[in-house]
C-alpha positions in Angstrom: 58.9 89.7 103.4 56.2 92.8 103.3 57.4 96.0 101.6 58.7 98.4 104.3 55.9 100.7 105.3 57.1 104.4 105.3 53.9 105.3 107.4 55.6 103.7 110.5 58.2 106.1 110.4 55.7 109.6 110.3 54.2 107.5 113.6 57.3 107.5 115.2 58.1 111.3 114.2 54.6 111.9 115.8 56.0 110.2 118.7 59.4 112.3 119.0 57.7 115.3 118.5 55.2 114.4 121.6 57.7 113.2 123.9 60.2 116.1 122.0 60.8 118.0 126.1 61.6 115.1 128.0 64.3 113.9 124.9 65.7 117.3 124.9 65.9 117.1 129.2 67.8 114.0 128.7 70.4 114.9 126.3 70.9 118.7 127.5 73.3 117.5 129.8 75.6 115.7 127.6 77.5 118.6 126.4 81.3 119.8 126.2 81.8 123.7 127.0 81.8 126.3 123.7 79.3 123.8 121.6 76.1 124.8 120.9 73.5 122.8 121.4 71.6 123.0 117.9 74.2 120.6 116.8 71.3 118.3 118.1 69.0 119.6 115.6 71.4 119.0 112.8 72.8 122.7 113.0 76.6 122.2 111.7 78.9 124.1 109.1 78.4 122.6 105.9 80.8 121.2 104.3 82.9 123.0 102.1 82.7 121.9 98.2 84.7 118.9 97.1 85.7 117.9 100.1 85.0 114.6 101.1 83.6 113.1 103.9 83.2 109.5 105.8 80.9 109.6 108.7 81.5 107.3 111.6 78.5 107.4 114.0 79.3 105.5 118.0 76.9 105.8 120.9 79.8 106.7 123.2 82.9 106.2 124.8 82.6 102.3 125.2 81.7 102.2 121.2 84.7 104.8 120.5 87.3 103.0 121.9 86.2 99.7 120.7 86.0 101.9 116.6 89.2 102.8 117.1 91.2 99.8 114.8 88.4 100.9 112.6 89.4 105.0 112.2 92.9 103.9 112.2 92.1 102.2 108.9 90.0 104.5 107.9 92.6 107.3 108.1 95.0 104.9 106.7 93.1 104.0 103.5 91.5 107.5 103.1 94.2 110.3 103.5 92.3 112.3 101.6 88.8 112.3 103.6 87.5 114.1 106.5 86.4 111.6 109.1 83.4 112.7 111.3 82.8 111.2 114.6 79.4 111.9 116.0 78.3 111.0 119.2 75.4 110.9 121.7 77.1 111.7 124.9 80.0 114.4 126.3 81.9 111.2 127.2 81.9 109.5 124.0 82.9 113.5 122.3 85.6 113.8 124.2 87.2 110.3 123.7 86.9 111.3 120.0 89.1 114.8 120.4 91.7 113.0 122.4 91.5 110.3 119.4 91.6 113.3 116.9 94.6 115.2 118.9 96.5 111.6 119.0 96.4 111.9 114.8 96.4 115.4 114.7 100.4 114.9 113.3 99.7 112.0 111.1 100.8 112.8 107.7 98.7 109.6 105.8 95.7 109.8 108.2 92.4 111.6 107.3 91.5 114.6 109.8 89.1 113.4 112.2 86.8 115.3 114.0 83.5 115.5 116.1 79.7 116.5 116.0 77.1 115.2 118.5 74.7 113.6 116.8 71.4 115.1 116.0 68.4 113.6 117.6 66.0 111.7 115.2 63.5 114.1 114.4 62.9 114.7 110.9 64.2 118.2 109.7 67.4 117.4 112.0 67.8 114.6 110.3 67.4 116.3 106.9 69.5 118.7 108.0 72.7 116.8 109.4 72.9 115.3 106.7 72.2 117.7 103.9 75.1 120.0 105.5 77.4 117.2 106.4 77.2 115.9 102.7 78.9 112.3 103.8 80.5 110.2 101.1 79.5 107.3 103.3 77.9 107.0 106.5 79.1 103.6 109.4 76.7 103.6 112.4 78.9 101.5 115.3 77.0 98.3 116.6 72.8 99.2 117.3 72.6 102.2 116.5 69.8 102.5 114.1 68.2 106.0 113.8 65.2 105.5 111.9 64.9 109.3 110.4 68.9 109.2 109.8 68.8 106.6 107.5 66.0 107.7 105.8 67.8 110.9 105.3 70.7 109.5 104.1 69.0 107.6 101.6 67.2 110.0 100.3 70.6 112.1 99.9 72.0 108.7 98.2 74.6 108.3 100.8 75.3 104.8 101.2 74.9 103.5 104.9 76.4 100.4 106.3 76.0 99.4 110.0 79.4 97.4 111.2 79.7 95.5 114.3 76.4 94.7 114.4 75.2 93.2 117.3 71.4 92.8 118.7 72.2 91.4 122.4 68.7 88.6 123.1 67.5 91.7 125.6 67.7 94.4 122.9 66.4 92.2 120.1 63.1 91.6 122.4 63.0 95.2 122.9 63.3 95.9 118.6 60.8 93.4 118.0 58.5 95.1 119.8 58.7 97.8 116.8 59.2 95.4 113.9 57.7 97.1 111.6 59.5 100.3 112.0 63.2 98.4 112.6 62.1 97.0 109.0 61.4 100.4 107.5 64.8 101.6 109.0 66.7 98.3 108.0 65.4 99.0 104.4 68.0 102.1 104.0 71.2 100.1 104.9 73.2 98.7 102.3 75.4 96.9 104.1 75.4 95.3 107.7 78.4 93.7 108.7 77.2 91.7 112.1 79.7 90.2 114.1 78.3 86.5 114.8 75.9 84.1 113.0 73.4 85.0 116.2 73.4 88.8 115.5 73.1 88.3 112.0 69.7 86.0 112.6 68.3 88.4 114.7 68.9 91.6 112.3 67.6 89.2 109.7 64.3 88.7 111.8 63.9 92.5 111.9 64.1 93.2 109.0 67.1 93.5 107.2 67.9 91.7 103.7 69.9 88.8 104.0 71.9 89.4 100.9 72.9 92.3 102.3 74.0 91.0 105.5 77.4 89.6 106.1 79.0 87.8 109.4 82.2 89.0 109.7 82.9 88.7 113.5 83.8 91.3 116.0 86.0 94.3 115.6 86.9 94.4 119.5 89.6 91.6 118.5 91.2 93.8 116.2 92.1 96.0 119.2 95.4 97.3 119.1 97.1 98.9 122.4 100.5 100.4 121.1 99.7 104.1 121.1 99.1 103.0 125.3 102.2 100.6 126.1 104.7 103.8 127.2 102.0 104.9 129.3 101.9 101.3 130.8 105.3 101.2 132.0 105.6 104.9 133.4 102.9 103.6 135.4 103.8 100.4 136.5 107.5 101.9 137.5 105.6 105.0 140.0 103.5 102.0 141.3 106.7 100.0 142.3 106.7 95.9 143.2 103.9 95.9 145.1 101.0 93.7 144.0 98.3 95.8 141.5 95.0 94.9 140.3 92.5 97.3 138.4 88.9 97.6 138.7 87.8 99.0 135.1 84.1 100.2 134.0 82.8 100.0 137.2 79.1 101.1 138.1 77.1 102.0 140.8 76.8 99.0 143.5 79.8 97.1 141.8 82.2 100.1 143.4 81.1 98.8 147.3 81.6 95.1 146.3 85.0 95.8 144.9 86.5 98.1 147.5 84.9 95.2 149.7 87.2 92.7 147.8 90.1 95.4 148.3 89.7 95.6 152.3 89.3 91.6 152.3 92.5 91.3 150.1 94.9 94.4 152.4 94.1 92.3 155.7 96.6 89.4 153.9 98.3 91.8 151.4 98.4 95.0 153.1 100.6 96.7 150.4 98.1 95.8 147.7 96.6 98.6 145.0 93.5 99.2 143.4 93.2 100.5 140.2 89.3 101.8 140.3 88.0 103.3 137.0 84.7 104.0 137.6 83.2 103.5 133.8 81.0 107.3 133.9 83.3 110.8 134.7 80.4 112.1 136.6 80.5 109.6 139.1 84.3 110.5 140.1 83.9 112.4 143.0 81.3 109.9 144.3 83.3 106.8 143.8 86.0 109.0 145.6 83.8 109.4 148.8 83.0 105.6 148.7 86.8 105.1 148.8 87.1 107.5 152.0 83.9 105.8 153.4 85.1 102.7 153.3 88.3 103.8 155.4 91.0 103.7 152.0 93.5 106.1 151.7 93.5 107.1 148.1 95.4 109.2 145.3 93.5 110.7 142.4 95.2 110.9 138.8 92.8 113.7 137.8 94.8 116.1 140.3 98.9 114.4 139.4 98.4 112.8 143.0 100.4 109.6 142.7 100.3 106.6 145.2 102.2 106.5 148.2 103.3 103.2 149.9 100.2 103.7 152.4 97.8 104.7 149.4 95.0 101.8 148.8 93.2 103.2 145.5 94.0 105.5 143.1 91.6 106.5 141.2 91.5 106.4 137.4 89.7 109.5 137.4 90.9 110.5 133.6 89.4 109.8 129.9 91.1 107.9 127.4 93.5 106.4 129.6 91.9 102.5 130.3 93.8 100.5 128.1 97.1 102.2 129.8 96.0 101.1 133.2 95.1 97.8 132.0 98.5 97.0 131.1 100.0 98.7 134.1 98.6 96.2 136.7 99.3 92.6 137.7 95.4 91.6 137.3 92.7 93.4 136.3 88.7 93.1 136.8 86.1 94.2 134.0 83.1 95.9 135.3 79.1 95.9 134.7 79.5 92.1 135.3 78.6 92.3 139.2 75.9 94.0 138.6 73.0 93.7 135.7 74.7 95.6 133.2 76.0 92.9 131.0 79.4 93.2 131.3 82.1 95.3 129.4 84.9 94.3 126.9 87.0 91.3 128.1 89.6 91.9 125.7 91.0 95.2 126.4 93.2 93.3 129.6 93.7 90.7 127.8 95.2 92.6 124.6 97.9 94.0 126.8 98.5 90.7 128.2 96.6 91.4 131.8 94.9 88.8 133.0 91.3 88.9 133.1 88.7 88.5 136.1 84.8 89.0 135.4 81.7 88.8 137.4 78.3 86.7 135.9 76.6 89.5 134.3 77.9 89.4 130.8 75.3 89.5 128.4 76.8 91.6 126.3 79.8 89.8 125.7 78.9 86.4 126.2 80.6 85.6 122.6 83.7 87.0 123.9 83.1 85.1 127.1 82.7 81.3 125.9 86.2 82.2 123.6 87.8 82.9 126.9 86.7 80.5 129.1 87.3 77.6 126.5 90.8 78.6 126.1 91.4 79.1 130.0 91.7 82.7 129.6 89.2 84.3 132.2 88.0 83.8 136.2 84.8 84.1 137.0 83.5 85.1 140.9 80.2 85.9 142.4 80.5 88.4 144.7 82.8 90.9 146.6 83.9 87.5 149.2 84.9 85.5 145.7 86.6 88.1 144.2 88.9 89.4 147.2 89.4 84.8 147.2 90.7 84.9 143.8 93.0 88.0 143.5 94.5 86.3 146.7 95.1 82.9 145.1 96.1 84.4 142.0 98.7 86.7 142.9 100.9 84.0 145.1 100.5 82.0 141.8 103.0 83.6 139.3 102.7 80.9 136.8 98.9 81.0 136.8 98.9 84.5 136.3 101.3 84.2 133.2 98.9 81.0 131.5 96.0 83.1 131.9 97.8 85.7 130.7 98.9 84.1 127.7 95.4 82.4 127.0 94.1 85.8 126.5 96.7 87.2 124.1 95.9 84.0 122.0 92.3 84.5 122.4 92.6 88.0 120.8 95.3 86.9 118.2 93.2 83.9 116.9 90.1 85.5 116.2 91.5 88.8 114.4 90.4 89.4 110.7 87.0 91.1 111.0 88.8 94.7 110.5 90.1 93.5 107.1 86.7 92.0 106.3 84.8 95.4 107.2 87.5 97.4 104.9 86.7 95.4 102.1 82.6 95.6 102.5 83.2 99.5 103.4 85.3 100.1 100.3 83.0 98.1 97.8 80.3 100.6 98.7 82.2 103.4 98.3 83.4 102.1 95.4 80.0 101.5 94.0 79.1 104.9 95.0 
């Protein structure tokens, strides 16, 4: 394999700097209220002497919920540490202060807390990190920041990437840059990928295969306890009437599914839908499709609760998914009726909700064959399919409770990768 060839990376810098106005147009938005935004060029407190730090880096919300068996742990095994969150986006940041607030009152749990992430120039990189001071530094799935690593490695802070997964789309895209995904994949110690596939392909960019290990996917490690009180406060204000959920959704997958809803009311008229529309600033628009499409509908952002004559409410609220999951009698994962590539199966599934999914699911097609061999997910097409199978399934109590079941076992049997990442994460920072 050719020696890593720093020069791609000052190209790249060259690159950042040139396109430096439209980067900082995209990411001015994605900010929470009293922050400032030179946190995106690496301008934080630094750190305080002696203290130390873990750094836990997740694209956003999606990636946060999915670390979160993996800060519990974290915080378990390092009471002592300050655990930094960074993110990219406002949604992802404020995910991590609820997750923070929830372990505020922990007495064997690290403190956790938030930064956005800097972008990748090269003195913000420098800079993060030289004022962060990280004992260790996790980046969550793909995120590979070619300056950050760098950075880090020139600091000697050892870098592992864990859940790492290079969907076939993204992998064509990296290729692309193969000699710069080699120079960054030079600075990780560790990569903990989560199938055989994602391993090959990291492989093929780059990265060492004696520092690669396959240690499957975190997302079955999910854990849903913190949410099940929730659950049942909710299910008792929504009553016996049949419930279904609608979670992640995106734009064009909102019409199809209150299509499905209207199809379902005209032989269930009683029926709720549970929409979560997967991005906060789409609410209020996913709220106007709702009155467009002539469906009487509550909001939980505003403490309106369902009425008998309410059709949707809306699961206008952060940090609250898995809750809803486990408060209704089916549920439906989004970004799988439109090209988006699905969303994570096995939240439903964990609270023992069974699971409904359109074709798009490219980005947990593992996940997918696991279900479908053991009879734990239904697949439809479209908005006519859909309202079909949410009929069919909720006059079929005992089909409900199999597919059900199939999912808990699904997630049971294929647990372990947290414990395999613990171990990998604390031999480097044992070796540090």
């Amino acid at each position: 394999m050719p020696a890593p060839r720093p020069w791609v990376r000052r190209v790249y810098a060259a690159a950042l700097y040139l396109f430096a106005p439209l980067i900082w147009r995209r990411v001015w938005r994605e900010q929470l209220p009293g922050r400032s935004r030179r946190e995106r060029l690496g301008c934080i407190p630094p750190s305080a002497a002696g203290e130390y730090t873990l750094w836990l880096h997740c694209a956003s919300v999606g990636e946060v919920q999915a670390a979160r068996p993996l800060v519990e742990a974290l915080g378990q095994r390092c009471p002592g540490y300050r655990l930094v969150i960074t993110t990219m986006t406002a949604t992802g940041a404020e995910r991590v202060l609820a997750l923070a607030e929830s372990r505020r009152n922990s007495e064997d749990s690290a403190e956790v807390s938030h930064h956005f992430v800097p972008l990748d120039f090269p003195g913000s990189a420098r800079r993060f990190v030289a004022r962060l001071r990280p004992d260790l530094a996790i980046f969550f799935e793909t995120e590979l920041w070619p300056n950050l690593l760098a950075s880090c490695e020139r600091s000697g802070v050892p870098v592992a990437v864990v859940n790492g997964r290079l969907s076939p789309r993204a992998f064509r895209g990296y290729r692309r840059l193969r000699p710069l995904m080699a120079e960054a994949l030079s600075h990780v110690a560790w990569l903990a990928a989560k199938s055989e596939a994602d391993a090959r392909r990291f492989i093929e960019l780059g990265m060492a295969p004696a520092r690669t290990t396959v240690v499957g996917s975190l997302k079955f490690d999910i854990t849903a306890s913190g949410d099940q009180e929730v659950s049942e406060r909710l299910r008792t204000r929504f009553g016996r009437r049949p419930v279904w959920i609608a979670g992640s959704t995106h734009p064009g997958e909102d019409e199809q599914v209150l299509a499905a809803h209207a199809r379902l009311r005209k032989r269930l008229p009683d029926a709720l839908l549970v929409l979560v529309p997967r991005h906060p600033r789409r609410f209020d628009e996913v709220a106007s499709l709702c009155r467009q499409a002539g469906l009487t509908l509550a909001r939980r952002s505003r403490d309106q609760w369902p009425g008998d004559d309410t059709a949707v409410y809306l699961g206008d609220s952060m940090g609250e998914l898995l809750a809803l999951y486990g408060a209704a009698d089916l549920a439906f994962v989004g970004g799988s009726l439109v090209p988006i590539g699905g969303h994570n199966l096995l939240e439903p599934a964990a609270v023992g909700t069974p699971v409904l999914t359109g074709p798009a699911l490219a980005n947990f097609e593992d996940v997918a064959e696991a279900m479908r061999a053991a009879g734990a997910l239904v697949e439809v097409d479209n908005a006519e399919a859909l309202a079909a199978a949410l009929w069919r399934l909720f006059g079929d109590r005992e089909a409900r409770h199999r597919l059900a079941a199939a999912g808990r076992e699904v997630v049971a049997a294929n647990r372990g990768a947290l414990a395999r990442t613990m171990v990998g994460l604390e031999g480097l920072m044992q070796a540090e």
